[in-house]
NUTI-874071 format. One record per atom (N, C-alpha, C): x, y, z; residue number from 1; residue in three letters. Coordinates in Angstrom, 2 decimals. Layout:
REM residues N
        u        v        w  vexlum  dogu
        X        Y        Z     NUM   ALA
...
//
This chain:
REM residues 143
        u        v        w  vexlum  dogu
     0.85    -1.18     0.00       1   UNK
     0.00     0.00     0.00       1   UNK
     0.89     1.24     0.00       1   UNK
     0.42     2.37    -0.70       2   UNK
     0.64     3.35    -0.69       2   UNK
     0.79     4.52     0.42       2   UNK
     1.87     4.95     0.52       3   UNK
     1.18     6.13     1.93       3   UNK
     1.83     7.44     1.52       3   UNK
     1.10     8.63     2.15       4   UNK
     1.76     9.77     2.06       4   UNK
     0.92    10.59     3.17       4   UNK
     1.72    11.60     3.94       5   UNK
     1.00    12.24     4.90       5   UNK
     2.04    14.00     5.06       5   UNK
     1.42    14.43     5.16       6   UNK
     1.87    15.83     5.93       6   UNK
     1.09    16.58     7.10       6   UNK
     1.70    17.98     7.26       7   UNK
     1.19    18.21     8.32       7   UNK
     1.49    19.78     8.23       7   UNK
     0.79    21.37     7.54       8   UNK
     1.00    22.09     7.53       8   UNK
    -0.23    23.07     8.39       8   UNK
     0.66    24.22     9.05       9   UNK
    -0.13    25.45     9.57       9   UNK
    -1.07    26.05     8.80       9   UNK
    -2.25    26.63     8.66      10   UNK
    -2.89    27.17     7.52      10   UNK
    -3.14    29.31     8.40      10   UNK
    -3.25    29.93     7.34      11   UNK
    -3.40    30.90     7.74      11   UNK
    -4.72    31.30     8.11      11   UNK
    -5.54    30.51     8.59      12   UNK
    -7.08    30.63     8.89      12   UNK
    -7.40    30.18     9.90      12   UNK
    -8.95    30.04    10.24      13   UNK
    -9.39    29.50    11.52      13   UNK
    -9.83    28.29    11.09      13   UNK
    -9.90    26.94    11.92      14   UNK
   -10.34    25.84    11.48      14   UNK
   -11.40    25.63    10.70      14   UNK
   -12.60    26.64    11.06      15   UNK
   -13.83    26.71    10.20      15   UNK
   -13.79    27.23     8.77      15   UNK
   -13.05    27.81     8.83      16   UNK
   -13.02    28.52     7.45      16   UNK
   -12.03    27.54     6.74      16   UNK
   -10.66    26.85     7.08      17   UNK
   -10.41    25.52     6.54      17   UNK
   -11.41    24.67     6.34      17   UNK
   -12.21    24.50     7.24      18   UNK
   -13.16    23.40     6.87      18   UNK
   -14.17    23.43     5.94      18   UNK
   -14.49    24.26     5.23      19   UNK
   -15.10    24.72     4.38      19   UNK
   -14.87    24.49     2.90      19   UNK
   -13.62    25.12     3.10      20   UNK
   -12.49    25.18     1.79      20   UNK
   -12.52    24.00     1.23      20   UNK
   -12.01    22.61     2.67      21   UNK
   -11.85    21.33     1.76      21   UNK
   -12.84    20.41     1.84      21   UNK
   -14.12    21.03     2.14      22   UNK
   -15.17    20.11     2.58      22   UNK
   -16.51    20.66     0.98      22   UNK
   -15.81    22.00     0.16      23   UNK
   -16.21    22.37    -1.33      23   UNK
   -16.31    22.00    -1.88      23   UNK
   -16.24    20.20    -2.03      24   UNK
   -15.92    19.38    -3.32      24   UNK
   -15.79    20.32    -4.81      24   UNK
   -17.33    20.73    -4.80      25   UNK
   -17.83    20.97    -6.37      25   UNK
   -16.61    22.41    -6.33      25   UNK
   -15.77    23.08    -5.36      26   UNK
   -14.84    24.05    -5.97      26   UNK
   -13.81    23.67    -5.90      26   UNK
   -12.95    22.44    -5.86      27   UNK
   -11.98    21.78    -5.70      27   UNK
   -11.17    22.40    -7.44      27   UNK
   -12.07    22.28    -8.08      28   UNK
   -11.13    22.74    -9.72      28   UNK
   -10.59    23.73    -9.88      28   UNK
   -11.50    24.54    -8.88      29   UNK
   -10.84    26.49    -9.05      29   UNK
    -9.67    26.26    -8.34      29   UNK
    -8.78    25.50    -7.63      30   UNK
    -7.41    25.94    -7.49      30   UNK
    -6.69    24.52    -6.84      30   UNK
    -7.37    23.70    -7.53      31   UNK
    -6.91    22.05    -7.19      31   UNK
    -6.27    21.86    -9.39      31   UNK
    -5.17    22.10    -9.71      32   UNK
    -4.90    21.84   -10.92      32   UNK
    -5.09    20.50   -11.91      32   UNK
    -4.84    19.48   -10.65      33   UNK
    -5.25    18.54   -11.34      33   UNK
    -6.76    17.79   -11.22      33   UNK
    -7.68    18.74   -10.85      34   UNK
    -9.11    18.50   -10.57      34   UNK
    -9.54    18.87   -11.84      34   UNK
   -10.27    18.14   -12.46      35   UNK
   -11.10    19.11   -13.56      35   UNK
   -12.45    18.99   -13.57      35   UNK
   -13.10    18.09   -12.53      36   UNK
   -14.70    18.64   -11.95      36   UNK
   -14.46    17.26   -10.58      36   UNK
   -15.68    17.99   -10.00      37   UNK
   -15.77    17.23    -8.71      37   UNK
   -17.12    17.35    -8.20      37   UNK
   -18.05    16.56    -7.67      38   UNK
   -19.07    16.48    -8.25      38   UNK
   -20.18    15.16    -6.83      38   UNK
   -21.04    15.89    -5.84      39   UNK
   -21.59    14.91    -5.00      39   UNK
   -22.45    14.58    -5.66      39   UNK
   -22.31    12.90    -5.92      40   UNK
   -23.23    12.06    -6.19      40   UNK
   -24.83    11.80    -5.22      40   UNK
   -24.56    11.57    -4.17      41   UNK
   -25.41    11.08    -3.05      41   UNK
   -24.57    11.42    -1.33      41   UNK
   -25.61    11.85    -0.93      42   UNK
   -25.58    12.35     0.66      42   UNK
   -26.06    11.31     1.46      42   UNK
   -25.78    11.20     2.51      43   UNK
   -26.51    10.01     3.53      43   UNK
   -26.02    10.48     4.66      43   UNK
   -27.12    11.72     5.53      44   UNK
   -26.27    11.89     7.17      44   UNK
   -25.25    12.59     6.60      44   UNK
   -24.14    12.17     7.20      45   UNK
   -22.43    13.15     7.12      45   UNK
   -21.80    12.63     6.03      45   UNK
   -22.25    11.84     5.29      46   UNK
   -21.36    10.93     4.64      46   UNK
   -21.39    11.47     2.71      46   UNK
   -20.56    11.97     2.23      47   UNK
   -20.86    11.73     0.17      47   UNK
   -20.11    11.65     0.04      47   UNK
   -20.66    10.80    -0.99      48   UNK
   -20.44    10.30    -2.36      48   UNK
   -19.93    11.39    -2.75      48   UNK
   -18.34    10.98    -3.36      49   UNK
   -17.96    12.19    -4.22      49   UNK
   -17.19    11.80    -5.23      49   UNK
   -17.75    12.29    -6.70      50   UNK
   -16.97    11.65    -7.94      50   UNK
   -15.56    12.66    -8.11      50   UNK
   -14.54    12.30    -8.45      51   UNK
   -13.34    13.18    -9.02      51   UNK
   -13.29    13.06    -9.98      51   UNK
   -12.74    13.57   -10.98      52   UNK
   -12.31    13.60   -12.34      52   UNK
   -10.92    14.51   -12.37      52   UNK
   -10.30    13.84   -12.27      53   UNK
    -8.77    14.36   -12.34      53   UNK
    -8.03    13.98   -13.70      53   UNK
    -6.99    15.08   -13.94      54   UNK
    -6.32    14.40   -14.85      54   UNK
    -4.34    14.91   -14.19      54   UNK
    -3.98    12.98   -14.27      55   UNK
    -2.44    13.34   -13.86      55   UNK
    -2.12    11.84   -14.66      55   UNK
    -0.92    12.71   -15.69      56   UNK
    -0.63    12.03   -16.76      56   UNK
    -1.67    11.76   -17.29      56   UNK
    -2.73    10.88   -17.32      57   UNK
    -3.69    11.09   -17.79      57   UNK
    -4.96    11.21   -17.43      57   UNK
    -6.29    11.35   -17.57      58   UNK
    -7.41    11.47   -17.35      58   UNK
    -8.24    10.21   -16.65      58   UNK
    -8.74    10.10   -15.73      59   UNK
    -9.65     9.27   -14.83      59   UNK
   -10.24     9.70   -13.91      59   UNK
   -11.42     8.60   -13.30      60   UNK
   -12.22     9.29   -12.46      60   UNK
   -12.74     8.32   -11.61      60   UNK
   -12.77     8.47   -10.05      61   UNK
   -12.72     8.10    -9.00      61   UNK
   -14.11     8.46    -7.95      61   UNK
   -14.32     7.69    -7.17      62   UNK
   -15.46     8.01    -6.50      62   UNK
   -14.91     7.93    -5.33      62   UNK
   -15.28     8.48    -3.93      63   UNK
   -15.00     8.28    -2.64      63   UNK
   -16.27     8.77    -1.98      63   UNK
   -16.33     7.72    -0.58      64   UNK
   -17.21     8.22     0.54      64   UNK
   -16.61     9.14     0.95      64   UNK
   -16.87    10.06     1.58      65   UNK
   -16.27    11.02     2.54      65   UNK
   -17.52    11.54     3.70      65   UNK
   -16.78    11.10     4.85      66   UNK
   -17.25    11.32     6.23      66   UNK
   -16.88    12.40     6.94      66   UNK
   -17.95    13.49     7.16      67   UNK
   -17.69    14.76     7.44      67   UNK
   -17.89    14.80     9.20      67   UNK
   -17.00    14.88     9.66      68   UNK
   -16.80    16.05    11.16      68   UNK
   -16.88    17.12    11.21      68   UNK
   -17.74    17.91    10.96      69   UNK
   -17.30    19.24    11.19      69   UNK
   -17.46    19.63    12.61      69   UNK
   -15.95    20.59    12.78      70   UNK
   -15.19    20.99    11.42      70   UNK
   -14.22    20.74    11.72      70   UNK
   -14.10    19.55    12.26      71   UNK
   -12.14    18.93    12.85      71   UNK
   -11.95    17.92    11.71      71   UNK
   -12.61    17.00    10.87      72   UNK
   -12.04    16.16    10.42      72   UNK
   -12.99    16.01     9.07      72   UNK
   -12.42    15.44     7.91      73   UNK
   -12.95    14.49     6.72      73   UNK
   -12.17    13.15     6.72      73   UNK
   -12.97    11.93     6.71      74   UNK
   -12.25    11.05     6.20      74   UNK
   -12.79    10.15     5.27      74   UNK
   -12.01     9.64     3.97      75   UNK
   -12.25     9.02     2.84      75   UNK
   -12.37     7.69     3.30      75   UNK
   -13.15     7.16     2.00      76   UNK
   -12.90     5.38     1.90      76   UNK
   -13.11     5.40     0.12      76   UNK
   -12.56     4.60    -0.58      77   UNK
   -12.86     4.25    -1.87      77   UNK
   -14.32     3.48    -2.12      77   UNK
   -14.87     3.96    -3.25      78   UNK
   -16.26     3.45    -3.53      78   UNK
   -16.08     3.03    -5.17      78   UNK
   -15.20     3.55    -5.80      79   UNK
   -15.12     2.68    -7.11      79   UNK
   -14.14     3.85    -7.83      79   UNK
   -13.63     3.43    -9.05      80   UNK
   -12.62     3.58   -10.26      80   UNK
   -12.10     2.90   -11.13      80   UNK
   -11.41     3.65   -11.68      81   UNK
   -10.61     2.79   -12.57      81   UNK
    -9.10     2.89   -12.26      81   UNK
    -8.89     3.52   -11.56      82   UNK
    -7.32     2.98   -11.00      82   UNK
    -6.87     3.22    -9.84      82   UNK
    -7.66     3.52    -9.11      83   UNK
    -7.17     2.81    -7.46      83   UNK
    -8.05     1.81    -6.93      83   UNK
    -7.59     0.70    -6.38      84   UNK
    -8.16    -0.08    -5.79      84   UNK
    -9.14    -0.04    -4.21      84   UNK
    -8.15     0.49    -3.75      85   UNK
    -8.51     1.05    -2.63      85   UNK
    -7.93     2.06    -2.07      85   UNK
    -8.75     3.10    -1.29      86   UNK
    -7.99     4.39    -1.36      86   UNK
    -9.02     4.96     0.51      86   UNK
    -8.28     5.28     1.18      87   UNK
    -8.54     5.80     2.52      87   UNK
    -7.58     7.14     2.79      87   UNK
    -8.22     7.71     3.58      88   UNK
    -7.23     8.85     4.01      88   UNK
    -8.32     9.81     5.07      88   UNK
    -7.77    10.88     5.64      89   UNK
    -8.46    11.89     6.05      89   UNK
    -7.22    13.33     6.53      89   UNK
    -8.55    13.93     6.67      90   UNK
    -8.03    15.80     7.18      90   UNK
    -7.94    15.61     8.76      90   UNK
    -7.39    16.17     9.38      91   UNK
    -7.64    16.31    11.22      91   UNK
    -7.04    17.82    11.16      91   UNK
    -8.12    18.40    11.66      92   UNK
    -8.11    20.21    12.02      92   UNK
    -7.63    20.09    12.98      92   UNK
    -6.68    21.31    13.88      93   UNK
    -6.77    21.23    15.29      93   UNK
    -6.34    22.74    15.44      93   UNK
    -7.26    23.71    15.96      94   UNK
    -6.79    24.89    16.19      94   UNK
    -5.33    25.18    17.00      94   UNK
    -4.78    25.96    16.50      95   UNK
    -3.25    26.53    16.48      95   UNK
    -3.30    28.37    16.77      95   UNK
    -3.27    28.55    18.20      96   UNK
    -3.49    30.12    18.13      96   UNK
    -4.46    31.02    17.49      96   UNK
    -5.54    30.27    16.78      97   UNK
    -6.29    31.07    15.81      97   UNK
    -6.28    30.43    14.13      97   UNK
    -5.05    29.74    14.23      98   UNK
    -4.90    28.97    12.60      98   UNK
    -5.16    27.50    12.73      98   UNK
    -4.90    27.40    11.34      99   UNK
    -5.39    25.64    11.52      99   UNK
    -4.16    24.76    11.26      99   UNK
    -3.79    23.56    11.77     100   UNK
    -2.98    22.94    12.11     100   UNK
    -3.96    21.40    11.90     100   UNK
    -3.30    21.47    10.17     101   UNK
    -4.16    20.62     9.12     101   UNK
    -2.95    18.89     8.86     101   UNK
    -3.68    18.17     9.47     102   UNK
    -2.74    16.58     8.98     102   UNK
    -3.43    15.91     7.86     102   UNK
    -2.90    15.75     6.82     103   UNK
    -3.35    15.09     5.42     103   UNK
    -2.34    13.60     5.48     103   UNK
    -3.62    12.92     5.37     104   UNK
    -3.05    11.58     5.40     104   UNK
    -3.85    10.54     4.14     104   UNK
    -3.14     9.58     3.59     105   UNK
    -4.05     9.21     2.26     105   UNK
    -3.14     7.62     2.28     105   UNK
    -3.84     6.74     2.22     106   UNK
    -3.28     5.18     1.93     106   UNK
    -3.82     4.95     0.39     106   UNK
    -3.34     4.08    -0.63     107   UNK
    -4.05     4.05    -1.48     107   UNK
    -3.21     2.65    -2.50     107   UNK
    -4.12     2.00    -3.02     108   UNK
    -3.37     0.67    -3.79     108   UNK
    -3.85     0.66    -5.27     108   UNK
    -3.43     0.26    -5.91     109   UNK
    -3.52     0.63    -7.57     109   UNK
    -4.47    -0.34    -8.31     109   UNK
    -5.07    -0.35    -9.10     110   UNK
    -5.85    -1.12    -9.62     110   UNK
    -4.73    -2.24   -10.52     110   UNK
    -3.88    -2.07   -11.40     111   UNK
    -2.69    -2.42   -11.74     111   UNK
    -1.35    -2.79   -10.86     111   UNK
    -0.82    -3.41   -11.37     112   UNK
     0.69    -3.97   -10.47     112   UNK
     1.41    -2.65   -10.44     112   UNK
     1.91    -2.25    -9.91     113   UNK
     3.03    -0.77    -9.74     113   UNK
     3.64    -1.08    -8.20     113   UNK
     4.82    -0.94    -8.97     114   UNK
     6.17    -1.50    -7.70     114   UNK
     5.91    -0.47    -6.39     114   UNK
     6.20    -0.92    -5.67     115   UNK
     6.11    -0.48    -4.06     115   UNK
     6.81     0.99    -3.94     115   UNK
     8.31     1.31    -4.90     116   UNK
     8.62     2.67    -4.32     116   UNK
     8.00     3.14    -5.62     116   UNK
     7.51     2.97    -6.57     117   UNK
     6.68     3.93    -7.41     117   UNK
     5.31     4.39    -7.09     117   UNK
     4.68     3.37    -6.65     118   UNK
     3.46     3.17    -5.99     118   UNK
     3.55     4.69    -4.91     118   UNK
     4.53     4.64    -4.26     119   UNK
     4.67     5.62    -3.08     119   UNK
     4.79     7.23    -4.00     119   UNK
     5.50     6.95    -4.96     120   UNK
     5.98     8.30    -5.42     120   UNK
     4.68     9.25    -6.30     120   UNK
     3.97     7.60    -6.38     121   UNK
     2.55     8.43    -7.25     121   UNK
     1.47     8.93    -6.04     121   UNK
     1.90     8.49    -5.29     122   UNK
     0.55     9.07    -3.95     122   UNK
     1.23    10.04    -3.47     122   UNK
     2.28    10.43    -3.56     123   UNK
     2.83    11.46    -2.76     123   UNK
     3.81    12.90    -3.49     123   UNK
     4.03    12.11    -4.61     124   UNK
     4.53    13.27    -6.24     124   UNK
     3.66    14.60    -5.65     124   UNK
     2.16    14.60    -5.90     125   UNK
     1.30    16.13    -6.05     125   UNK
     1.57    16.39    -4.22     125   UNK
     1.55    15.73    -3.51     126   UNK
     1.57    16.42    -2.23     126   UNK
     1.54    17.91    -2.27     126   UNK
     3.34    17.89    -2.30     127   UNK
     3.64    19.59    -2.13     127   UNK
     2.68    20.94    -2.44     127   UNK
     2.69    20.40    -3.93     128   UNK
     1.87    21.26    -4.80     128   UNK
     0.36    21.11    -4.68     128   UNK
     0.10    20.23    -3.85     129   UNK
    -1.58    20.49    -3.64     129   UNK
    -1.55    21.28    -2.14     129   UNK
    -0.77    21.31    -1.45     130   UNK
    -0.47    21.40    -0.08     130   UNK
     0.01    23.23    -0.34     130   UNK
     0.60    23.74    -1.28     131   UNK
     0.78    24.94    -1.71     131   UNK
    -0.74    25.42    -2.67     131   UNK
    -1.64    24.65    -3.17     132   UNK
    -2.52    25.26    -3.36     132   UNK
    -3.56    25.84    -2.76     132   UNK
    -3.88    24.71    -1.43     133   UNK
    -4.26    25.07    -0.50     133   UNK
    -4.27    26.10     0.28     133   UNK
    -3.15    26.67     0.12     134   UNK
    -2.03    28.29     1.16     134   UNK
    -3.09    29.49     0.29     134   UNK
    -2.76    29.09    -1.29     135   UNK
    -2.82    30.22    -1.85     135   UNK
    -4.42    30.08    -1.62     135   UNK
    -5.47    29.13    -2.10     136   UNK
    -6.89    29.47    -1.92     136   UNK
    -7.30    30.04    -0.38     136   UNK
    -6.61    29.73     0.50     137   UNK
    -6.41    30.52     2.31     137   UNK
    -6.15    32.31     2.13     137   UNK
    -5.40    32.38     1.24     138   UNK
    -4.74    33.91     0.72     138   UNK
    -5.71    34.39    -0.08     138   UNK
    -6.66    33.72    -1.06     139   UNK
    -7.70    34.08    -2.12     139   UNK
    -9.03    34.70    -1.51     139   UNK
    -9.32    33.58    -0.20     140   UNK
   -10.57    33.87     0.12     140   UNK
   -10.33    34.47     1.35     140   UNK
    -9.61    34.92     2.23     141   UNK
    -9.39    35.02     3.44     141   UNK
    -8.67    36.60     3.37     141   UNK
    -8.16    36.02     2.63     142   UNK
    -6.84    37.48     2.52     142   UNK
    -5.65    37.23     3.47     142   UNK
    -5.23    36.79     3.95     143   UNK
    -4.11    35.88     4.83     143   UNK
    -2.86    35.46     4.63     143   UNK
//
């Protein structure tokens, strides 16, 4: 299995993080490799959420996502075409007034892909999704 995790300060208050990544359907306005995102079905705290990403190439993914608000999201895989299984979640924890955000994501391939590649594809966009995040905090916040 796949893993990748971080752990960055955000320039906001937990609620207003929680918002941001709990937007699905605005995930495209400053998620690059999103190109729609899209709740299928609600149940209680829980959606259905389709992705349509494109890295290297184009596919599209479904996940449960289980909402805490506004300390936590956490995923489970519900179908695709190229991850097998895919878990992860957000954990908020107020920081002086900011948010003090842990991104964590397990994930296994629908295809054979070697163990340190496997790792490098779950964890390659990190940075750069983890810097998009800053700037949509700076967009809507002013921060």
């Amino acid at each position: 299995m796949a893993k990748a995790s971080t752990t960055e300060v955000f320039n906001c208050s937990v609620d207003q993080f929680y918002k941001i990544i709990s937007d699905y359907a605005k995930y495209h306005e400053f998620l690059a490799e999103v190109k729609k995102c899209t709740v299928l079905k609600t149940e209680g705290n829980r959606k259905l959420v389709e992705y349509q990403v494109q890295v290297i190439k184009a596919f599209k993914y479904q996940l449960w996502m289980t909402e805490n608000a506004p300390t936590a999201i956490n995923w489970e895989f519900a179908s695709g075409d190229v991850f097998k299984t895919s878990v992860g979640s957000w954990k908020l924890e107020d920081e002086a007034g900011k948010t003090r955000a842990t991104y964590v994501v397990e994930a296994t391939f629908s295809m054979f892909v070697p163990g340190p590649l496997a790792n490098a594809l779950v964890s390659v966009n990190l940075p750069n999704m983890i810097s998009s995040y800053h700037k949509r905090v700076k967009q809507l916040y002013g921060v």
